[in-house]
N, C-alpha and C positions, 0 to 999 in steps of 0.2 A: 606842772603837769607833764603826764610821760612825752614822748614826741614821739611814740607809736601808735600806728593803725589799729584798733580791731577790726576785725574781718569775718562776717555773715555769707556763708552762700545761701543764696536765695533760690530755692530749689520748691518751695512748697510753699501756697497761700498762705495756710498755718500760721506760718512763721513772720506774716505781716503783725499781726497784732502786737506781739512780743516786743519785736524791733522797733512799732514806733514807741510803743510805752516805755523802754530802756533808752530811748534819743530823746523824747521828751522829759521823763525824769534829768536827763543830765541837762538838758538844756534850765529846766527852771534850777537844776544846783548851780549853776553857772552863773545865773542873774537876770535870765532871762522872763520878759514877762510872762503872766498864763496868756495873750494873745499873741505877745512872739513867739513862743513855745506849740500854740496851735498850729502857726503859718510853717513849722516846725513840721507838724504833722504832716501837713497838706504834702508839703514837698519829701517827705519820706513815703507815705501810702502810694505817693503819684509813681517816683521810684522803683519800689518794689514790686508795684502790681505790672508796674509796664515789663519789668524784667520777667516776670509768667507770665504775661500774655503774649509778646513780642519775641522772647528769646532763649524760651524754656530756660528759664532760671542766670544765674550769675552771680558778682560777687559784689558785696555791699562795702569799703573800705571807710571808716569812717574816726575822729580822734576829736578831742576836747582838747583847746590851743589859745593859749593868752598871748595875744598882740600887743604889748607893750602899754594898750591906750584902753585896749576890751578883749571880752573875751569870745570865741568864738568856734564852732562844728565846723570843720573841715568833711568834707565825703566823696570819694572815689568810686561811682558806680560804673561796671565795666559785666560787658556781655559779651557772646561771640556767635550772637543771632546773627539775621541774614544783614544786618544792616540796615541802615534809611538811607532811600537815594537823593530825596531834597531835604534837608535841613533844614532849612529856611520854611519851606512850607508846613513842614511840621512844629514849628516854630509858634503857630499861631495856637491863641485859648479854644480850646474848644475841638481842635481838629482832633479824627480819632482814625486808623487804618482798618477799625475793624468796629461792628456797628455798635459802639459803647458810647455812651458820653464822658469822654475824660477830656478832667484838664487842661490835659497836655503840655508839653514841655515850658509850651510860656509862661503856665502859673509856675512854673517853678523858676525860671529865669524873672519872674517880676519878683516875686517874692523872697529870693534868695540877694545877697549883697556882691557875690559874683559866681557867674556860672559858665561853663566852657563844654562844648562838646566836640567829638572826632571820632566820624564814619564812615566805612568805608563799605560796597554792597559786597557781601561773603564773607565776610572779617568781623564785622561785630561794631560794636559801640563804647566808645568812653566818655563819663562826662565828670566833671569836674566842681563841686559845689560847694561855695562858703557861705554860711550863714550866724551875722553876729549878732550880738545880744540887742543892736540898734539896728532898725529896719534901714535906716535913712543913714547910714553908715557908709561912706564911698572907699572903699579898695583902692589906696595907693600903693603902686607895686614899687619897689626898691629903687632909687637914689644910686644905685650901685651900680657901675659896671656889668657886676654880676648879678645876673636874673635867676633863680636859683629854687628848685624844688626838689624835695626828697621823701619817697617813700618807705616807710620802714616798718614792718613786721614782725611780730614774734613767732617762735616756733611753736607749730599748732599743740594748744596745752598749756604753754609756759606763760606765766605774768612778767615775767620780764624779757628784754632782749638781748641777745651776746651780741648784738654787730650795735655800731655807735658811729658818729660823725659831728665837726664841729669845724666853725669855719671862722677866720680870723682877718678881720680888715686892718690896714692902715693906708698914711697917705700914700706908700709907696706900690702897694697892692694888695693882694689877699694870699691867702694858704689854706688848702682844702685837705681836710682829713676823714680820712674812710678808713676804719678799721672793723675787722671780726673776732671775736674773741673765741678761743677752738669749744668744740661744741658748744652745746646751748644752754637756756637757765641761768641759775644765778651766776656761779662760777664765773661763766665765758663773761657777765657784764660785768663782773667784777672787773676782770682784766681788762675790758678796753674805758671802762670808766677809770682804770687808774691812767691808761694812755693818754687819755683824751688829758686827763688833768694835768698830767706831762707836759700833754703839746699844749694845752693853754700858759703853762710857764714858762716854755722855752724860748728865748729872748735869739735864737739862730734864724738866719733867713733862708739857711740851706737845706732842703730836705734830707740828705744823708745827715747832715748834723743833727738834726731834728730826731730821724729814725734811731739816731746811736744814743740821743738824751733819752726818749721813750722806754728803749728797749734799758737802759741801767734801772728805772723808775718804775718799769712791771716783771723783776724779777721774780719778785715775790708773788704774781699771781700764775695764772695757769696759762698763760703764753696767747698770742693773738697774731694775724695778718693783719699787713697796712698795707697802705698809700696817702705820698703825700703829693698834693700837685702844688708849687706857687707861682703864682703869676706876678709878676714885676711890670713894672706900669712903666719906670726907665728904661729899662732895656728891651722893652718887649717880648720876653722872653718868659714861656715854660719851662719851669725846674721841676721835673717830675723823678719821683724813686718810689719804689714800693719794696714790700718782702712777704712774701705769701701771692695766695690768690683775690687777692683785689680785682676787677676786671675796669681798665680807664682804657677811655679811647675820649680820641677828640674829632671833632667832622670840622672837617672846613668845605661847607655845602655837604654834597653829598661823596666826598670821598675823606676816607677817614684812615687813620694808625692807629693799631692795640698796642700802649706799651705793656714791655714784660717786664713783671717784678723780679727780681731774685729769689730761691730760694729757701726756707728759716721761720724759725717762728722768732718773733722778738719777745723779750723776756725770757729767751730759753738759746737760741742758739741761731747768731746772724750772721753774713758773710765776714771777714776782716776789710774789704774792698766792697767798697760800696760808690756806684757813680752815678750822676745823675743822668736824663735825657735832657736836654735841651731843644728846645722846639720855636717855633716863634708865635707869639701872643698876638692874637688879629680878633678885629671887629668880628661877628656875627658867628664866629665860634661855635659851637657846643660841645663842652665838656659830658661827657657819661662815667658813672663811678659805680660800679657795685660790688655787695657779694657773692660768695658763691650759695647763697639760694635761689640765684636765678642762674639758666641755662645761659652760656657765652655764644655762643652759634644763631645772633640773632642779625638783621639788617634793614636800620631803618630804608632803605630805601627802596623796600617791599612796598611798604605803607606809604599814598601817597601823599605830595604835600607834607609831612607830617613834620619834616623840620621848620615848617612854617608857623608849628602850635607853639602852646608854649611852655617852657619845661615840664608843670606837672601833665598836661598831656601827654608829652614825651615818654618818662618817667610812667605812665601807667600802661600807657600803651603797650610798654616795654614788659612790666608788672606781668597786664593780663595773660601775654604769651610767652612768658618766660618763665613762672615762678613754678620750682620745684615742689613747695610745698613739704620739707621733709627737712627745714632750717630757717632761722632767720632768713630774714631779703632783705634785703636794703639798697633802694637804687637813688642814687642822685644825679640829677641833670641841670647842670649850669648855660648856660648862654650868653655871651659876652656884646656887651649895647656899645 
């Protein structure tokens, strides 16, 4: 299955109908039952209508995703209404802000296998919602150091995406790759699916080594920007290198570095000097990766609390106020346990 989002704005009741019939059709292709696939409904109608009633519309982020063990609907709904100021009390079945009888968010946190929200009053809403083909399915999140979320987009129109990312453990740590491949469409995924298949071969632990294997390995396509980051678990240490516009920062709380890439496209023409940064590798970290179809000039620590969520909150919250809209996106947000 792709590992891109489609993306609905939800700007018109209309368009409720549609969208659940298109989530439900994929959910029973999926394997889901015709009564998981209802409770499917429930939690999309609930969704969408609150996004027109509550926030004059928004954006519905949603993608079909096989977990190893099942399959499952990931969904990104994100608004920039006025906000909720208790959470918790709107949290219960039934409550409603305006004289309707909905729902309300509970049925959709009972009925979903995990759900996450983050609001702030003036700023808007994001929630976060998986739902897999077993009701009774518990959400184990990652064994890994790395706690890890990524949203990624195609450019409005295209069935495929130019930006790509893939990520590589062992016992000694992990190596994160974010690449773009130059414009969009088939072409640009061409190029960084041959990267990526690059950086899955490359037996180096150093990211300039890495970047010089890639770039011999996508000569032949139409050129791309990276970054790689690895982390090493011996030494503690960040080995970061990029070429192009990747945008990485890393927070340690709330104060953070942009490292800068070099500039070059690989596959077509990279520095002969190429060094890493070097950083140090700490608990509670959060790693940010994207590209350039989000705005750089952003700062979590507008938003409050927010490095308190957890990645894919980060990652949308980042999404909803950044995304140019006029390219792939692709934002990934790590956080080190």
């Amino acid at each position: 299955m792709d590992n891109t989002f489609s993306v609905y704005k939800i700007d018109d009741r209309s368009l409720i109908a549609f969208i659940k019939r298109e989530i439900h059709n994929l959910a029973l292709q999926l394997g889901f039952t015709p009564h998981r696939a209802a409770e499917t409904d429930i939690i999309i109608a609930e969704l969408t209508s609150n996004l027109i009633k509550y926030a004059d519309g928004g954006d519905l982020l949603y993608r079909a995703h096989y977990n190893g063990s099942h399959n499952e609907i990931e969904i990104y709904c994100l608004d920039k209404g006025i906000g909720i100021e208790n959470v918790t009390k709107i949290m219960n079945d039934g409550y409603s802000t305006s004289n309707t009888l909905g729902q309300g968010l509970g049925a959709i946190k009972r009925l979903s296998n995990d759900f996450q929200i983050y609001s702030m009053r003036g700023w808007g809403t994001v929630q976060y919602i998986k739902i897999c083909d077993k009701a009774d399915f518990s959400v184990i999140h990652s064994e890994n150091e790395l706690n890890l979320s990524v949203i990624s987009v195609n450019y409005p129109g295209e069935r495929v995406c130019g930006d790509g990312y893939y990520i590589k453990y062992s016992k000694k740590g992990f190596q994160i790759f974010c690449g773009d491949g130059l414009g969009h469409g088939a072409k640009a995924n061409e190029a960084v699916q041959q990267a990526i298949r690059a950086f899955k071969q490359c037996t180096e632990n150093d990211p300039t080594s890495i970047l010089r294997y890639v770039h011999e390995h996508a000569k032949k396509s139409r050129g791309l920007v990276a970054t790689i980051a690895c982390a090493d678990y011996t030494t503690e240490t960040w080995n970061i290198c990029g070429i192009g516009n990747i945008n990485t920062r890393i927070y340690n709380g709330l104060d953070n570095k942009t490292y800068t890439p070099y500039n070059g496209i690989i596959g077509h023409n990279i520095p002969r000097t190429l060094n890493n940064t070097v950083v140090p590798y700490q608990k509670h970290q959060i790693i940010i990766m994207h590209s350039d179809g989000l705005r750089t000039r952003w700062n979590l620590a507008e938003l409050t609390s927010i490095i308190k969520q957890s990645p894919g909150i980060i990652a949308s919250a980042l999404y909803k106020d950044n995304v140019r809209g006029t390219d792939d996106a692709t934002i990934l947000v790590g956080k080190i346990f």
